[in-house]
HTML snippet that shows the backbone in 3Dmol.js (N, CA, C, O; Angstrom):
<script src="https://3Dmol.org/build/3Dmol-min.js"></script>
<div id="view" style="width:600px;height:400px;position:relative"></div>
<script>
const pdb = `
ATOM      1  N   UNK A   1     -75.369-108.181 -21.897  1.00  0.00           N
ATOM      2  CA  UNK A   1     -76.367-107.266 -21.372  1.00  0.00           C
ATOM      3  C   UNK A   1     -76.157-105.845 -21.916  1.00  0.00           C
ATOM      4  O   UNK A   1     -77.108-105.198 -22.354  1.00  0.00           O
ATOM      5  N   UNK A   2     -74.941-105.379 -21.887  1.00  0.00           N
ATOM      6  CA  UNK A   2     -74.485-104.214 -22.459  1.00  0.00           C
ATOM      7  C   UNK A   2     -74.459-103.936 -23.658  1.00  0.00           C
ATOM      8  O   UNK A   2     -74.383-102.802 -24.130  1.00  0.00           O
ATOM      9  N   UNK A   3     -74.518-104.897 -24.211  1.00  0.00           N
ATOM     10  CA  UNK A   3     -74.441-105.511 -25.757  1.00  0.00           C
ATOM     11  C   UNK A   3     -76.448-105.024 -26.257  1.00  0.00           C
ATOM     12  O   UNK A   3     -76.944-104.084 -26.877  1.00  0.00           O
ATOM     13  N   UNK A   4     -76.794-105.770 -25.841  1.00  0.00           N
ATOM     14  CA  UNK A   4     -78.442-105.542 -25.810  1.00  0.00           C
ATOM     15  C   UNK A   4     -79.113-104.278 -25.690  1.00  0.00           C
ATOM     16  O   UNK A   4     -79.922-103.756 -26.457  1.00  0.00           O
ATOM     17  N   UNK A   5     -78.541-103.783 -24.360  1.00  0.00           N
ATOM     18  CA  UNK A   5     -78.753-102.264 -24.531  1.00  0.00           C
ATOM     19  C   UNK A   5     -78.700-100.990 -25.058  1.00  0.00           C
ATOM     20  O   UNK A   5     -79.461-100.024 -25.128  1.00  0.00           O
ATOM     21  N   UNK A   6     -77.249-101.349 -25.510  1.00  0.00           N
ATOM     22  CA  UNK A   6     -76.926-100.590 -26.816  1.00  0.00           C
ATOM     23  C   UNK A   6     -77.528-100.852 -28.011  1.00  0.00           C
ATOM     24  O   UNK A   6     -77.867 -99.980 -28.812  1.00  0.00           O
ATOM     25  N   UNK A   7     -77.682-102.106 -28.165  1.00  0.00           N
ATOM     26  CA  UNK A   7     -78.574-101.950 -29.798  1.00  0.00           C
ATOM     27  C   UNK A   7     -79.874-101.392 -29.217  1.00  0.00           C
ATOM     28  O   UNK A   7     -79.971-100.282 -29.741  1.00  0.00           O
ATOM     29  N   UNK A   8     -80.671-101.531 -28.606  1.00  0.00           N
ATOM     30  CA  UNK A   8     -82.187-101.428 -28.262  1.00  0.00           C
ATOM     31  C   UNK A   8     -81.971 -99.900 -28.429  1.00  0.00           C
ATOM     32  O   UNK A   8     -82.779 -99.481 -29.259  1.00  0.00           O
ATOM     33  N   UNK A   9     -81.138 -98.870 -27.919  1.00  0.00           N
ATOM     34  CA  UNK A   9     -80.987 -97.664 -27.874  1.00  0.00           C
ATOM     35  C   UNK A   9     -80.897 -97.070 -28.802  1.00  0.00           C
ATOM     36  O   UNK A   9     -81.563 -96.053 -28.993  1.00  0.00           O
ATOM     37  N   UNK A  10     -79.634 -97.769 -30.039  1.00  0.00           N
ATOM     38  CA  UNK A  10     -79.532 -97.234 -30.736  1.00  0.00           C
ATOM     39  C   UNK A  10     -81.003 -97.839 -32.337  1.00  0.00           C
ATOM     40  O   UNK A  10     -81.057 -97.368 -33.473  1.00  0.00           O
ATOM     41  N   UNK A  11     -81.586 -98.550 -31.946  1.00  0.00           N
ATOM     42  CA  UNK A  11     -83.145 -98.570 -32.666  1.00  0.00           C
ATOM     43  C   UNK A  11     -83.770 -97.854 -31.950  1.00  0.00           C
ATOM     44  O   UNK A  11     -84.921 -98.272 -31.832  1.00  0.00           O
ATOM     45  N   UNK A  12     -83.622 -97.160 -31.522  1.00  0.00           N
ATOM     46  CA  UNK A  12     -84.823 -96.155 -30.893  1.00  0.00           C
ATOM     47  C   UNK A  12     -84.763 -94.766 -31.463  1.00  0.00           C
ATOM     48  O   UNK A  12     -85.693 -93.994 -31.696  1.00  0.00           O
ATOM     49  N   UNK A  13     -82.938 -94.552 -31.709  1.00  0.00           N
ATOM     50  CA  UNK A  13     -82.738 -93.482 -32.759  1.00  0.00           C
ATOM     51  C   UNK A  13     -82.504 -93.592 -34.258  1.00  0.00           C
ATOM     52  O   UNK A  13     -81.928 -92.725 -34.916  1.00  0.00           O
ATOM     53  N   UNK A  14     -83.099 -94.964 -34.847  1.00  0.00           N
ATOM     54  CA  UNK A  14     -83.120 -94.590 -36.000  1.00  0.00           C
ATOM     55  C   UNK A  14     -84.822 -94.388 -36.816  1.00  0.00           C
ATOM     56  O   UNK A  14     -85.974 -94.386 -36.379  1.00  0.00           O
ATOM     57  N   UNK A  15     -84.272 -94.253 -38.028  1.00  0.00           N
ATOM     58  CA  UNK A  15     -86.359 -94.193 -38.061  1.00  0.00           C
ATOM     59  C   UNK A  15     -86.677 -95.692 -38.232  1.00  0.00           C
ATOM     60  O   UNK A  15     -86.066 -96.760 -38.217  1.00  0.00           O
ATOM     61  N   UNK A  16     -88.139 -95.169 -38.431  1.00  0.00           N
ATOM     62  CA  UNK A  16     -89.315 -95.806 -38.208  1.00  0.00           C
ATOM     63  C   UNK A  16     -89.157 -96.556 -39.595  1.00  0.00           C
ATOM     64  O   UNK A  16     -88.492 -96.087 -40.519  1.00  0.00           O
ATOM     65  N   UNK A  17     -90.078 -98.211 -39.674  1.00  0.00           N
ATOM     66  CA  UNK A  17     -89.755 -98.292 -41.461  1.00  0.00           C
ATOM     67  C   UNK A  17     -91.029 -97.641 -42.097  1.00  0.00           C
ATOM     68  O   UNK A  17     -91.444 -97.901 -43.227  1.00  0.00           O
ATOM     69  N   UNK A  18     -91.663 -96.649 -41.104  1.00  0.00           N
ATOM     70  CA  UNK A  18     -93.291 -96.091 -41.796  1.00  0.00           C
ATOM     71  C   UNK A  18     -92.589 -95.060 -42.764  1.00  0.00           C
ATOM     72  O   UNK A  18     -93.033 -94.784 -43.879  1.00  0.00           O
ATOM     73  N   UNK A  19     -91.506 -94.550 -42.243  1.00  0.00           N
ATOM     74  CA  UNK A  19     -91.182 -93.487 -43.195  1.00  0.00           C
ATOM     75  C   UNK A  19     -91.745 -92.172 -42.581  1.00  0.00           C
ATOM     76  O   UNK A  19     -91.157 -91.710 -41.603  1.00  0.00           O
ATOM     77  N   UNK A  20     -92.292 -91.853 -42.830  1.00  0.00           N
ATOM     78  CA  UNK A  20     -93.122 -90.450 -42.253  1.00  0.00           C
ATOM     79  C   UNK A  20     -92.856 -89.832 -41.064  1.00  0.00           C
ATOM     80  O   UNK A  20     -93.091 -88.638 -40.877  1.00  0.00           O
ATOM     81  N   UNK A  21     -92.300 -90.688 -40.108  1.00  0.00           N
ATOM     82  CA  UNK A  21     -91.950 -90.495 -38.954  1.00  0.00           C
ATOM     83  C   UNK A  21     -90.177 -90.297 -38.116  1.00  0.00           C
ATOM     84  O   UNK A  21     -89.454 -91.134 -38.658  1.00  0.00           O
ATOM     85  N   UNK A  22     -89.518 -89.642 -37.247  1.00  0.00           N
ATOM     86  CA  UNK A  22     -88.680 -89.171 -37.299  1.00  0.00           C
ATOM     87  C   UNK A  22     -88.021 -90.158 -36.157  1.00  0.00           C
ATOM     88  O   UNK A  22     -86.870 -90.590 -36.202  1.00  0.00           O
ATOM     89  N   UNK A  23     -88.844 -90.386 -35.275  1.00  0.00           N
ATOM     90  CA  UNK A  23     -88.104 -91.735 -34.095  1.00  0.00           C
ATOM     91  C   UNK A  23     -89.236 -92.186 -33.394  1.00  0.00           C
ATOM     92  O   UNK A  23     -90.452 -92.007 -33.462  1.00  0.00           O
ATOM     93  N   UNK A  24     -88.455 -92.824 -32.703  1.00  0.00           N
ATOM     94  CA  UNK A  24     -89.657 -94.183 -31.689  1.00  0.00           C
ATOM     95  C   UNK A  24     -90.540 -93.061 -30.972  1.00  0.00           C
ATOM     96  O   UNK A  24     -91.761 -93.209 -30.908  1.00  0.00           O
ATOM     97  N   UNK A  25     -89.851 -91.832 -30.383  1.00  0.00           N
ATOM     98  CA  UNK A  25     -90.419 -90.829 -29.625  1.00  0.00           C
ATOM     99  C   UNK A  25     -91.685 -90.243 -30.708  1.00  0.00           C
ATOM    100  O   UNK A  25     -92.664 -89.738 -30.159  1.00  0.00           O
ATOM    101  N   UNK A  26     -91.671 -90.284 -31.621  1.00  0.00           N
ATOM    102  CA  UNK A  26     -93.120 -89.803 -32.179  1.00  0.00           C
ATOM    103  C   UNK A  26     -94.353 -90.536 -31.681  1.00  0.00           C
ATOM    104  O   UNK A  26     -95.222 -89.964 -31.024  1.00  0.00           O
ATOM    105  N   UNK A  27     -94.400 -91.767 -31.998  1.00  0.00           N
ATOM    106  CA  UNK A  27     -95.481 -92.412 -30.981  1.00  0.00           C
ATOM    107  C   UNK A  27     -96.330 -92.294 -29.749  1.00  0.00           C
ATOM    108  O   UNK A  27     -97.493 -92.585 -29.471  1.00  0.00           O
ATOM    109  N   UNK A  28     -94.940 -91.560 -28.883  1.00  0.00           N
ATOM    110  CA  UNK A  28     -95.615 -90.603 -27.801  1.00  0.00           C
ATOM    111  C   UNK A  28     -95.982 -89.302 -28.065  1.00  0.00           C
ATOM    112  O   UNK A  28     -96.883 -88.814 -27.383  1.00  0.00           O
ATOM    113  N   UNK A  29     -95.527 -88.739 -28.806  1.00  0.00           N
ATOM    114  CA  UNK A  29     -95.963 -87.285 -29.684  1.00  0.00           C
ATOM    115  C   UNK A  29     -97.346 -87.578 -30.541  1.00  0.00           C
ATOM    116  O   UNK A  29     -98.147 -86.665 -30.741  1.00  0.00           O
ATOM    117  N   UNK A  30     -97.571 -88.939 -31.040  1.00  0.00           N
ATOM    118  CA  UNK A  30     -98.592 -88.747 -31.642  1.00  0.00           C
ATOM    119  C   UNK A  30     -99.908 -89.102 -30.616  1.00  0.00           C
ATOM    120  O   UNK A  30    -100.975 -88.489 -30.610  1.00  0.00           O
ATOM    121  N   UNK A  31     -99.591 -90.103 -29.868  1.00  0.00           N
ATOM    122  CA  UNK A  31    -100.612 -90.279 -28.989  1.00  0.00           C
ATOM    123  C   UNK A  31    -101.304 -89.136 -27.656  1.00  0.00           C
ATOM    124  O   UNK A  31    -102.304 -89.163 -26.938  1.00  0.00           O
ATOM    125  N   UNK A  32     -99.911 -88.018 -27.877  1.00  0.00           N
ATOM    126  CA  UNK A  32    -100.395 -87.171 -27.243  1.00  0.00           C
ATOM    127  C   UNK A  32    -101.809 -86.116 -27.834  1.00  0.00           C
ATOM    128  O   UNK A  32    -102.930 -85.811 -27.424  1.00  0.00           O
ATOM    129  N   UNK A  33    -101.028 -85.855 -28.902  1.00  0.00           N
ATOM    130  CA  UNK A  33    -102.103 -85.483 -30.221  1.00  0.00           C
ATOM    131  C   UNK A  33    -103.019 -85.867 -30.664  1.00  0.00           C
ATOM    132  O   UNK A  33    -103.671 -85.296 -31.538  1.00  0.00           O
ATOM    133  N   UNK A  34    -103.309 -87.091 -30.074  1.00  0.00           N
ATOM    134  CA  UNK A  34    -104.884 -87.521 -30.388  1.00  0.00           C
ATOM    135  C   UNK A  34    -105.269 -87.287 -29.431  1.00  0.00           C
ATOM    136  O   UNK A  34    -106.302 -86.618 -29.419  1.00  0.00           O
ATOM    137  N   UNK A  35    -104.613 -87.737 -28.006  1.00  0.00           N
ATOM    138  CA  UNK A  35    -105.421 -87.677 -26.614  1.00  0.00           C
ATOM    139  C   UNK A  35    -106.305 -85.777 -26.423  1.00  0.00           C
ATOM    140  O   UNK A  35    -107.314 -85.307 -25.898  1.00  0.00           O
ATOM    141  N   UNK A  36    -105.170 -85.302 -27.195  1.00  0.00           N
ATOM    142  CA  UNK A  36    -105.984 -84.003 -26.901  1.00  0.00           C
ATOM    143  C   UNK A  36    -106.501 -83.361 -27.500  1.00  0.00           C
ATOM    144  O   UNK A  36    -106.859 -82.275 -27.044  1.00  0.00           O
ATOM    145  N   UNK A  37    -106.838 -83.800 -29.060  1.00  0.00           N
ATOM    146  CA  UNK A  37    -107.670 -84.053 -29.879  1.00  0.00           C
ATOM    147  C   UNK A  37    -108.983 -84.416 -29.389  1.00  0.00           C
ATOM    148  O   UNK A  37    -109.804 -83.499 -29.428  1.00  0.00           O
ATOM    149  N   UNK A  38    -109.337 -85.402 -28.987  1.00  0.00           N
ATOM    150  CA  UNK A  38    -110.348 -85.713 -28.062  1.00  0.00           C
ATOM    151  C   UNK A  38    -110.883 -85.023 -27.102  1.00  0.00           C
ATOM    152  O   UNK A  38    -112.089 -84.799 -27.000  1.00  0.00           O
ATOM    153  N   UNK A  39    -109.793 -84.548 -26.148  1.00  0.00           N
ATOM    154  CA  UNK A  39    -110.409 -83.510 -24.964  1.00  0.00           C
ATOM    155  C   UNK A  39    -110.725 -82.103 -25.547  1.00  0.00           C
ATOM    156  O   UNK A  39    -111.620 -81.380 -25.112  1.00  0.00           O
ATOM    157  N   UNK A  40    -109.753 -81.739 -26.755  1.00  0.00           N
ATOM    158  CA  UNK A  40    -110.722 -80.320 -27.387  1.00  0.00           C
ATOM    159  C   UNK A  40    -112.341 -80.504 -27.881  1.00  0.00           C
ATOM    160  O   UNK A  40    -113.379 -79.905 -27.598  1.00  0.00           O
ATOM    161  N   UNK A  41    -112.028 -81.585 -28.717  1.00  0.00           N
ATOM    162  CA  UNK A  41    -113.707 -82.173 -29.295  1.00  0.00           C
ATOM    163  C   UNK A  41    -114.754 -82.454 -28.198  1.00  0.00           C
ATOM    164  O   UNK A  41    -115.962 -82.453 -28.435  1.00  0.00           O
ATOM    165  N   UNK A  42    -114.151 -82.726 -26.824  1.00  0.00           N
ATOM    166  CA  UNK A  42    -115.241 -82.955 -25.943  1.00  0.00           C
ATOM    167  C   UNK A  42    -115.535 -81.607 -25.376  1.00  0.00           C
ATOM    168  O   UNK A  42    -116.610 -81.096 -25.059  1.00  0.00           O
ATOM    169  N   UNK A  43    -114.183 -81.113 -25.321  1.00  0.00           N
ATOM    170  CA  UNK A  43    -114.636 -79.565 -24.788  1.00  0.00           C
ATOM    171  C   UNK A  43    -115.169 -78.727 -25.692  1.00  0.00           C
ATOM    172  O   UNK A  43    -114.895 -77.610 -25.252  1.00  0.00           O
ATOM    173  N   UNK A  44    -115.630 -78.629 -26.464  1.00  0.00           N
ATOM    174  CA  UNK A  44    -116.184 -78.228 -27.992  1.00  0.00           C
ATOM    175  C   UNK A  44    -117.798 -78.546 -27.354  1.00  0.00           C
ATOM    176  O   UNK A  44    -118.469 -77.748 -26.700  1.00  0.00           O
ATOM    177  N   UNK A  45    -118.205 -80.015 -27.774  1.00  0.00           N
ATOM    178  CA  UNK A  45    -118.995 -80.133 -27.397  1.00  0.00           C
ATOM    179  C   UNK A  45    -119.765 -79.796 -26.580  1.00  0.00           C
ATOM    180  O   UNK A  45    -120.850 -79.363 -26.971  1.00  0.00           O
ATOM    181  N   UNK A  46    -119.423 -79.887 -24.846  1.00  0.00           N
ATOM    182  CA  UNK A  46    -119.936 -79.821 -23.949  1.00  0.00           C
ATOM    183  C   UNK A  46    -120.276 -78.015 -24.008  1.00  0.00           C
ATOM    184  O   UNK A  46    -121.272 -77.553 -23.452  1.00  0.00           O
ATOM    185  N   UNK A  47    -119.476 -77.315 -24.614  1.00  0.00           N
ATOM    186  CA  UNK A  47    -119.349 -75.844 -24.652  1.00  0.00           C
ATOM    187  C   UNK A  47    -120.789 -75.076 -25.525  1.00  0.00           C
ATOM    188  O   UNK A  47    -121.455 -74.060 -25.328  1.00  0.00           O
ATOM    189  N   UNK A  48    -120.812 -76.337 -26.694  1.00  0.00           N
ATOM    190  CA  UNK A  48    -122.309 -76.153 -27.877  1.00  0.00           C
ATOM    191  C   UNK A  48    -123.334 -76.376 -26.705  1.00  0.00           C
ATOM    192  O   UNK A  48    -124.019 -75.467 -26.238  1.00  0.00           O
ATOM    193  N   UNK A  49    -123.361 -77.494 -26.342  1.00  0.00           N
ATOM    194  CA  UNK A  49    -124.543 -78.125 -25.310  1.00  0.00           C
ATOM    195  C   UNK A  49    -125.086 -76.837 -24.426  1.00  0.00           C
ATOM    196  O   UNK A  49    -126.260 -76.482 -24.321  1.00  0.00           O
ATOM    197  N   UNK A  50    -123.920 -76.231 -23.817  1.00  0.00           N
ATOM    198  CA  UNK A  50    -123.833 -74.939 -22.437  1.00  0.00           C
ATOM    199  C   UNK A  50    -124.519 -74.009 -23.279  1.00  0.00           C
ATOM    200  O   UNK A  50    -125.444 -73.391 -22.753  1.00  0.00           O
ATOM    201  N   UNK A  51    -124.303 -73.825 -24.266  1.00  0.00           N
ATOM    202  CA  UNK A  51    -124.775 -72.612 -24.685  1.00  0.00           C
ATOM    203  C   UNK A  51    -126.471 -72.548 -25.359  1.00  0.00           C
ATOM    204  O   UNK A  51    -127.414 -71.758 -25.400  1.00  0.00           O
ATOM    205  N   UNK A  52    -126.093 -74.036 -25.863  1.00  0.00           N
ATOM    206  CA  UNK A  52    -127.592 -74.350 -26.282  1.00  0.00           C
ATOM    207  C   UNK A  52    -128.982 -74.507 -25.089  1.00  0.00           C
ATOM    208  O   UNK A  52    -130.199 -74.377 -25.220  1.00  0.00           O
ATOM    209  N   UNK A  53    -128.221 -74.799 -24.089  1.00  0.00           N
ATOM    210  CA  UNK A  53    -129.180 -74.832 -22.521  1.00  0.00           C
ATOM    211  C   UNK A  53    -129.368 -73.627 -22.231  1.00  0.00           C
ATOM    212  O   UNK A  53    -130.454 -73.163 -21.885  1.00  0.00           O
ATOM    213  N   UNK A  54    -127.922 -72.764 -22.390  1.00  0.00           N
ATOM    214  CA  UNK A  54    -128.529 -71.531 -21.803  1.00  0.00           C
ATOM    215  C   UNK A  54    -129.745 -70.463 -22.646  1.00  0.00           C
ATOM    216  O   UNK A  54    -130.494 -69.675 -22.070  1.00  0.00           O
ATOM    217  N   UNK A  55    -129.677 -70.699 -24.083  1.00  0.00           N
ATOM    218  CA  UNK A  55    -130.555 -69.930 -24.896  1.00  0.00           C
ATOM    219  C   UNK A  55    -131.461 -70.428 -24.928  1.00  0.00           C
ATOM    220  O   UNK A  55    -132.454 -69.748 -25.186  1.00  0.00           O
ATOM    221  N   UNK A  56    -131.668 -72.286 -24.618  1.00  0.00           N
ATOM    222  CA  UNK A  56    -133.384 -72.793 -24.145  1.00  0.00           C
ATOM    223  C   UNK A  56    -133.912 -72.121 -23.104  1.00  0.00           C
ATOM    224  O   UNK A  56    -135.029 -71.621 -23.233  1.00  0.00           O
ATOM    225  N   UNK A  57    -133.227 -72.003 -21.948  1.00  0.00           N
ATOM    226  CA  UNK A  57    -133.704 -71.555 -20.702  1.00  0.00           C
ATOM    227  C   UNK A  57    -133.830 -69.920 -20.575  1.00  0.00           C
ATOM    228  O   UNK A  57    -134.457 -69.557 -19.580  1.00  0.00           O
ATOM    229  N   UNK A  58    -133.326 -68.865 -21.441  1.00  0.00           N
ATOM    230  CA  UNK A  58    -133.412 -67.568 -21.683  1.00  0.00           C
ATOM    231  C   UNK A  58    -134.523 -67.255 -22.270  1.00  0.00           C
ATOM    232  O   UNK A  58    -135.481 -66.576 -21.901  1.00  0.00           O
ATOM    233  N   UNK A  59    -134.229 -67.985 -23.496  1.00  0.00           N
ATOM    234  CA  UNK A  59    -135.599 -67.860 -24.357  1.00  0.00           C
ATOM    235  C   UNK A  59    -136.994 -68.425 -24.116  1.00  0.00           C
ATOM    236  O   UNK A  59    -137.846 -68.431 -25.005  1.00  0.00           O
ATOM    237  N   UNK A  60    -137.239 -68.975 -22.692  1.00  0.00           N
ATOM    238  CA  UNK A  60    -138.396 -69.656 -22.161  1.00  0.00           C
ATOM    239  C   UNK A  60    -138.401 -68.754 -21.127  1.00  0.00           C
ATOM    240  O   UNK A  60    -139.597 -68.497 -20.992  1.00  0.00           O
ATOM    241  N   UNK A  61    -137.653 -67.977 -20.134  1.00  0.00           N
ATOM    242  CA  UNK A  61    -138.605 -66.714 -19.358  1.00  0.00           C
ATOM    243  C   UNK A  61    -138.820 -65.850 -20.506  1.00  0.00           C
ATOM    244  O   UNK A  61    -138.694 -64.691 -20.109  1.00  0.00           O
ATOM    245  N   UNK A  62    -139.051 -65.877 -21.576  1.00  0.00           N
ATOM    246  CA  UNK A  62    -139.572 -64.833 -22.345  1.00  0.00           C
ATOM    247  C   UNK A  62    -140.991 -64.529 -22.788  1.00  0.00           C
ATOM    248  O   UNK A  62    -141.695 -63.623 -23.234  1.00  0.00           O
ATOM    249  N   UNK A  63    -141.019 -66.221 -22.287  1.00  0.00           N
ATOM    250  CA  UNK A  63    -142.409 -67.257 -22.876  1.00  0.00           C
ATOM    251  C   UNK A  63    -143.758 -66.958 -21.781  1.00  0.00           C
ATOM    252  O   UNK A  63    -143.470 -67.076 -20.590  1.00  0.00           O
ATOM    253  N   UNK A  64    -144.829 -66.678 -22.025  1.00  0.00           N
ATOM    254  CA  UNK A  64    -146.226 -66.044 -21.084  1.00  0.00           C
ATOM    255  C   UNK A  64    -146.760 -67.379 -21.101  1.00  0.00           C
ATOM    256  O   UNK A  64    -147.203 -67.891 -22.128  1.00  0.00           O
ATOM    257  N   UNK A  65    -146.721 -68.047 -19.799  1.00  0.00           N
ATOM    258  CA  UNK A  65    -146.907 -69.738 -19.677  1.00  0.00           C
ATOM    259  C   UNK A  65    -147.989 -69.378 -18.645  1.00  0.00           C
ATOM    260  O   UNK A  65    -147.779 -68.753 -17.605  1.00  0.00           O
ATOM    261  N   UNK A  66    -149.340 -69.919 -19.124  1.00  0.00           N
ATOM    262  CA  UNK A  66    -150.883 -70.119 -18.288  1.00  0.00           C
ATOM    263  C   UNK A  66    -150.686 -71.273 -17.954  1.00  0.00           C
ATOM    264  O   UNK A  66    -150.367 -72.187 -18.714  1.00  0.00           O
ATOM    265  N   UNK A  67    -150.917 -71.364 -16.375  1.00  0.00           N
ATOM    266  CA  UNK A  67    -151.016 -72.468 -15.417  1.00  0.00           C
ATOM    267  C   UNK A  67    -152.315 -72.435 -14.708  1.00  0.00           C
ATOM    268  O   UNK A  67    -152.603 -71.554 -13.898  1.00  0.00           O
ATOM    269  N   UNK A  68    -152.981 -73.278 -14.985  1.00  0.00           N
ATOM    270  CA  UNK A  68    -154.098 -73.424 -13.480  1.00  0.00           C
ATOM    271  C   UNK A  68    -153.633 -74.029 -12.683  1.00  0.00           C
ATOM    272  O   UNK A  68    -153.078 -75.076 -13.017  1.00  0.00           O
ATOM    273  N   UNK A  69    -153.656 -73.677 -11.437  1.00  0.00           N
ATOM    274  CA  UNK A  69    -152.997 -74.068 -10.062  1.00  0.00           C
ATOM    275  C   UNK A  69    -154.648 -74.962  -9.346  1.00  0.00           C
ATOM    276  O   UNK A  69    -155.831 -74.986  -9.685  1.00  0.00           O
ATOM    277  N   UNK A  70    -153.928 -75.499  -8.380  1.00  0.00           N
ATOM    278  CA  UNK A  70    -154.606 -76.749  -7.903  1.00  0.00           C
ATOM    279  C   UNK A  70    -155.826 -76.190  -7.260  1.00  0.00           C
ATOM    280  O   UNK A  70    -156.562 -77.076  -6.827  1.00  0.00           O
ATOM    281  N   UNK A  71    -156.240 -75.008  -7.077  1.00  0.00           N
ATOM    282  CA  UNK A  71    -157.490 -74.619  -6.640  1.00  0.00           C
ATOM    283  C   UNK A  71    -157.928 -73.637  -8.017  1.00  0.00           C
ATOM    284  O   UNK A  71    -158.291 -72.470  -7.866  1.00  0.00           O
ATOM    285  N   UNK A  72    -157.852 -74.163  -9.090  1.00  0.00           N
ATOM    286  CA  UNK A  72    -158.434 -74.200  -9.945  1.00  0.00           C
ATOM    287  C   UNK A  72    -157.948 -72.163 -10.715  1.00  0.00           C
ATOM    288  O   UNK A  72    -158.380 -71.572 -11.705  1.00  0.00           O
ATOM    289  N   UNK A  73    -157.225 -71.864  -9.957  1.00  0.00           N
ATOM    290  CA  UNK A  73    -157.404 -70.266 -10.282  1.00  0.00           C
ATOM    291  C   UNK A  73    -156.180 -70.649 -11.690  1.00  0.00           C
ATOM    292  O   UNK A  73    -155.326 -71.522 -11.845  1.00  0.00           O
ATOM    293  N   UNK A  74    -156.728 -69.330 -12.628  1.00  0.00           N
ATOM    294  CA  UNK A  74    -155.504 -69.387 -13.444  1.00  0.00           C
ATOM    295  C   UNK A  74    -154.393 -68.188 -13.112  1.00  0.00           C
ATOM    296  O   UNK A  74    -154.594 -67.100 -12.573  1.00  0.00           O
ATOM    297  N   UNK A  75    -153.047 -68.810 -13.663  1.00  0.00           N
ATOM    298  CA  UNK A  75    -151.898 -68.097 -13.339  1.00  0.00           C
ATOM    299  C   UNK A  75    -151.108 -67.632 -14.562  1.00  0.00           C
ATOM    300  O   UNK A  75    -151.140 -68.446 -15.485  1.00  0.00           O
ATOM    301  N   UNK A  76    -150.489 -66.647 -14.765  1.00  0.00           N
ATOM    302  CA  UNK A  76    -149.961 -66.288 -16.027  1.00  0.00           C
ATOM    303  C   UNK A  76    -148.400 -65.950 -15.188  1.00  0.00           C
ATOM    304  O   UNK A  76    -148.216 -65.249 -14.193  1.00  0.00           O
ATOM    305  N   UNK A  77    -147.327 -66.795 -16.072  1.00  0.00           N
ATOM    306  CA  UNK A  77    -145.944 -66.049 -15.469  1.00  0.00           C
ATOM    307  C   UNK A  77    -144.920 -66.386 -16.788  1.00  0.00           C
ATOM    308  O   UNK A  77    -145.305 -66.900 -17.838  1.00  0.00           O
ATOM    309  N   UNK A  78    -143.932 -66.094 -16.572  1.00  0.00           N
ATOM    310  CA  UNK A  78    -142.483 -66.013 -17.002  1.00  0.00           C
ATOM    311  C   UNK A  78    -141.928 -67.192 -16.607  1.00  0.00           C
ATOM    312  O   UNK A  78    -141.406 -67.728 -17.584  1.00  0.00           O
ATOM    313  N   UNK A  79    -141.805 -67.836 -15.616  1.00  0.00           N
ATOM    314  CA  UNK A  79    -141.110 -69.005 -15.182  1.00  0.00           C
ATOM    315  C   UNK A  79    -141.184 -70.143 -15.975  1.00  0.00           C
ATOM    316  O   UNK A  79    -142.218 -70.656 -16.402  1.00  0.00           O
ATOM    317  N   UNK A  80    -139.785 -70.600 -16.193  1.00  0.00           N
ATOM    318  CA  UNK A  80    -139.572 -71.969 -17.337  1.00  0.00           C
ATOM    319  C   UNK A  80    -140.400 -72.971 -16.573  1.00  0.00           C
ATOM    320  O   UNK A  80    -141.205 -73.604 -17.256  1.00  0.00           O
ATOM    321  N   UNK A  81    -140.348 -73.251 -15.186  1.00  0.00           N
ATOM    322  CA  UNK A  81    -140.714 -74.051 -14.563  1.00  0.00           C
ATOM    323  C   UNK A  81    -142.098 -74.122 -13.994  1.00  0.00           C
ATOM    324  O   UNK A  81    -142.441 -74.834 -13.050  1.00  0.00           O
ATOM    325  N   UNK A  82    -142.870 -73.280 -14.698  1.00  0.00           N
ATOM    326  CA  UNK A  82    -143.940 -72.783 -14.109  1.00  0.00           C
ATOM    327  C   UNK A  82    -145.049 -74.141 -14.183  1.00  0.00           C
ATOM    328  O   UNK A  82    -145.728 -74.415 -13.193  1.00  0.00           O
ATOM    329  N   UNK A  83    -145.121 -74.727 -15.114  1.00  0.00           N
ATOM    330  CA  UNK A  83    -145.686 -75.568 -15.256  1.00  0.00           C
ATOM    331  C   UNK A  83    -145.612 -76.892 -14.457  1.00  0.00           C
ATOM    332  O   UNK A  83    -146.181 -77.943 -14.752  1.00  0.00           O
ATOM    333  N   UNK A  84    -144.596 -76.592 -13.105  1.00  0.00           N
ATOM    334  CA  UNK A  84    -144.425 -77.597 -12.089  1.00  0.00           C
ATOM    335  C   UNK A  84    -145.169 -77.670 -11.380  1.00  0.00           C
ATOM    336  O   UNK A  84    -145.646 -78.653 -10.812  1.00  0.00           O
ATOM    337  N   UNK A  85    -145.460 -76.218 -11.283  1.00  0.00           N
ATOM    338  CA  UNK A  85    -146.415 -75.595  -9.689  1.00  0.00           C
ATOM    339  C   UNK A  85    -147.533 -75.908 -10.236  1.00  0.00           C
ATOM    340  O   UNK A  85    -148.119 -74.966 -10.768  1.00  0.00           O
ATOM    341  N   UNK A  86    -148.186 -77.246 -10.301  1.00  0.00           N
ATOM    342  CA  UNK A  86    -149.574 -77.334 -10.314  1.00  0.00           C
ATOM    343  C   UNK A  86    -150.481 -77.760  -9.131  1.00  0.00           C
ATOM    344  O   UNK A  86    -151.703 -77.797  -9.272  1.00  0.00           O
TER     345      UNK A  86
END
`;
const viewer = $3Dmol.createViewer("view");
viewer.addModel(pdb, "pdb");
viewer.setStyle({}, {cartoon: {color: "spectrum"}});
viewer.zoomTo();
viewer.render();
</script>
C-alpha cells in the first residue's frame, strides 16, 4: 500500500510525456485558464449587448414617433414605447 503510494506521488512530480508541461498540477492550472477564459468572453459579450441596448434605447427617445391613439387623435412624443399606447 505504501509501496503504491509512493510511486503514484512520485508520478505526479515528474513531467508530463507532452513535454510542454511542468507536472500533473498544470492540468488544473490549465483548466482553470480556460474556465475563465470563457467567463471573460461571456463577460465581454454580455457587456457589447449592455451597451448596444443602451444606445438603441437612447438613440430612440431622440426619435419624434406619431401615434394615433384609439380615439383617433394624433400624438407626437419621444417615448421608445410610444407606439404601445394605441
Amino acid at each position: 500500500m505504501l509501496r503504491r503510494t509512493a510511486r503514484r506521488l512520485g508520478h505526479q512530480l515528474i513531467k508530463e510525456p507532452m513535454g510542454h508541461e511542468e507536472t500533473t498540477f498544470s492540468r488544473g492550472n490549465r483548466t482553470r485558464s480556460n474556465a475563465l477564459q470563457h467567463m471573460y468572453g461571456l463577460a465581454g459579450f454580455c457587456g457589447v449587448g449592455c451597451i448596444l441596448a443602451l444606445f438603441s434605447f437612447v438613440s430612440a427617445q431622440r426619435r419624434v414617433q406619431t401615434t394615433i391613439l384609439a380615439d383617433g387623435a394624433i400624438s407626437k412624443g419621444t417615448c421608445p414605447t410610444k407606439w404601445w399606447n394605441f
